[in-house]
Backbone as CSV, one residue per row, in Angstrom:
resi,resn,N_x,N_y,N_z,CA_x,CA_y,CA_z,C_x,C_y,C_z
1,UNK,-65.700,-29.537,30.798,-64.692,-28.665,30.246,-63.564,-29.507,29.656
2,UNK,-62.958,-29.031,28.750,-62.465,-29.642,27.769,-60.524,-29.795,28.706
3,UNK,-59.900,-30.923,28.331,-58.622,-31.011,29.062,-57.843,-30.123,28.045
4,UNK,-56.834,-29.587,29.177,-55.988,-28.960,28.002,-54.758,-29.294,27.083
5,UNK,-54.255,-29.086,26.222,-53.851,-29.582,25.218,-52.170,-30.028,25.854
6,UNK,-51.525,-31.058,25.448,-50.455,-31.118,26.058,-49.085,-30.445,25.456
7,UNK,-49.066,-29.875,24.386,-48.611,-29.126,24.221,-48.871,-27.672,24.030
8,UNK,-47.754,-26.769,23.441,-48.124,-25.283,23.617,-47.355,-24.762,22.027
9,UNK,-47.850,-23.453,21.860,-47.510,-23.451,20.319,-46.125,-23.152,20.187
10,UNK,-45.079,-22.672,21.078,-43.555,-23.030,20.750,-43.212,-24.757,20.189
11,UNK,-44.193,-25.380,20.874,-44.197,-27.005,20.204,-43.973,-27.009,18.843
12,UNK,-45.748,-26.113,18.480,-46.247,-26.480,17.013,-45.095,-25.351,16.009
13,UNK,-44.223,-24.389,16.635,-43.558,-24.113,15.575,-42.418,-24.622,15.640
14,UNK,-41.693,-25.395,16.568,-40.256,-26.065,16.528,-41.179,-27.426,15.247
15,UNK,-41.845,-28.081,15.192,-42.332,-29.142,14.384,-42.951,-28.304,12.941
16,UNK,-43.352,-26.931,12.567,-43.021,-26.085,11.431,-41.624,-26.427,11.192
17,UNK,-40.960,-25.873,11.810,-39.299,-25.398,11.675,-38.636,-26.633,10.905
18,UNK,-39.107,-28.004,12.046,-38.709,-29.202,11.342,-39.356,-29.706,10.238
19,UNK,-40.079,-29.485,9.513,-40.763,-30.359,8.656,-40.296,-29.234,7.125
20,UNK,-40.228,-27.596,7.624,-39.193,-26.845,6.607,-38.214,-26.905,6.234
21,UNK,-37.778,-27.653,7.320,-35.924,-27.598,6.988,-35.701,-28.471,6.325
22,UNK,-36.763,-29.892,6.158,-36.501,-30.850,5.685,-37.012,-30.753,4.185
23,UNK,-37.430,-29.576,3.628,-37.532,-29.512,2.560,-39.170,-29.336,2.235
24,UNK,-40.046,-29.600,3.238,-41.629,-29.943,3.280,-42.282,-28.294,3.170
25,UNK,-43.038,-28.000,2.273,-43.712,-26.769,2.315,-45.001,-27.211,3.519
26,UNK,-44.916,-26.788,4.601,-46.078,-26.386,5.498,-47.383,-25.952,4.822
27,UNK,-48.330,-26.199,4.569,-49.785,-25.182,4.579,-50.630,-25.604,5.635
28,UNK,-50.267,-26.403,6.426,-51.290,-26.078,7.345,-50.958,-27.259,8.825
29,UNK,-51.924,-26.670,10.118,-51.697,-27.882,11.050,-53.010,-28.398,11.362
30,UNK,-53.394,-29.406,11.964,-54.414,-29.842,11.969,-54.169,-30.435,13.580
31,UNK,-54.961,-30.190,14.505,-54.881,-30.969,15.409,-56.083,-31.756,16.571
32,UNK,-56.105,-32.909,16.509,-57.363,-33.702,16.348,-57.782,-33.575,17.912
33,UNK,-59.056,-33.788,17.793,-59.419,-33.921,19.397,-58.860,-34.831,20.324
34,UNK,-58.395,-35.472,19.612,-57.380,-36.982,20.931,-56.162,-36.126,20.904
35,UNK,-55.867,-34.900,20.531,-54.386,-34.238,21.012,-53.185,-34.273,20.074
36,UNK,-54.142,-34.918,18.775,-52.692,-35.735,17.871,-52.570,-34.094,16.915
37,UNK,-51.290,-34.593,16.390,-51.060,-33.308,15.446,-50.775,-33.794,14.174
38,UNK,-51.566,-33.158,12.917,-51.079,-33.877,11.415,-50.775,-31.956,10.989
39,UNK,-49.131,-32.360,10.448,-48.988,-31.052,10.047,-49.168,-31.479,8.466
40,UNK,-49.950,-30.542,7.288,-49.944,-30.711,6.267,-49.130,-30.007,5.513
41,UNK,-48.764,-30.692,4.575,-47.646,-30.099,3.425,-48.086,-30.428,1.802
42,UNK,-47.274,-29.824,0.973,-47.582,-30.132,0.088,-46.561,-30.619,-0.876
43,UNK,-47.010,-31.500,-1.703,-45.879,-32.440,-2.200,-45.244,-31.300,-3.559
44,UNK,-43.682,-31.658,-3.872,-43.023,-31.029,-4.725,-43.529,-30.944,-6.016
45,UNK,-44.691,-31.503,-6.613,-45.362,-32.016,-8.096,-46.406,-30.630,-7.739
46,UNK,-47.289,-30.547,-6.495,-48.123,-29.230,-6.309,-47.077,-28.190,-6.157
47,UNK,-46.138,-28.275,-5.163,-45.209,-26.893,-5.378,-44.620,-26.170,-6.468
48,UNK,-44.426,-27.321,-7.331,-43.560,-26.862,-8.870,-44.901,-26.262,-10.001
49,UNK,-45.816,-26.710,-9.522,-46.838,-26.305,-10.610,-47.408,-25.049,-10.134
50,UNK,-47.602,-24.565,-8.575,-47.674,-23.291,-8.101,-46.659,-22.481,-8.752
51,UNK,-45.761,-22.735,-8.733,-44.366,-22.167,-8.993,-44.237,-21.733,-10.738
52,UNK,-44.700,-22.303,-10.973,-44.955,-21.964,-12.458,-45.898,-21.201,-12.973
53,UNK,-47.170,-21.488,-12.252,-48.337,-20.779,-12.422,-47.904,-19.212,-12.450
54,UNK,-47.584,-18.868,-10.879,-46.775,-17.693,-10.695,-46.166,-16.837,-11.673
55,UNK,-44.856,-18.062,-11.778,-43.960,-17.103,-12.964,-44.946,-16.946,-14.202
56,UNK,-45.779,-18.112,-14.552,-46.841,-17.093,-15.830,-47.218,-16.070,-15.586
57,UNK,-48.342,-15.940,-14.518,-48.799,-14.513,-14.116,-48.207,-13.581,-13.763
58,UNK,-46.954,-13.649,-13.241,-45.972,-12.157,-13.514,-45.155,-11.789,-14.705
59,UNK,-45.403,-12.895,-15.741,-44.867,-12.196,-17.268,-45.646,-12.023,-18.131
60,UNK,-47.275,-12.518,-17.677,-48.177,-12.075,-18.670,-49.261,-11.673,-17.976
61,UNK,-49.563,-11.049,-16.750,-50.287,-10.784,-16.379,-50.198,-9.142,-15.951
């Protein structure tokens, strides 16, 4: 049986909270079988081009 994880998900959203505030868009967490945590984000060059995409498709879509 598998050990249990050493943290708990009030963890994994105080480390959301931090990685938002710092400006980091969150999409996702990843957390590896040795217990480690890689939270993924996405860099401001993918955010700005989402961001645009968007505003096309709500003025011509």
């Amino acid at each position: 049986m598998a050990e249990p994880l050493p943290f708990r998900v009030p963890d994994l959203k105080k480390l959301v909270k931090a990685a938002q505030d710092m400006g980091l868009p969150v999409t996702g967490i990843v957390v590896g079988p040795d217990g480690s945590i890689h939270i993924k984000t996405m860099d401001a060059k993918e955010n700005e081009a989402d961001a645009t995409l968007e505003r096309w498709m709500r003025n011509n879509g």
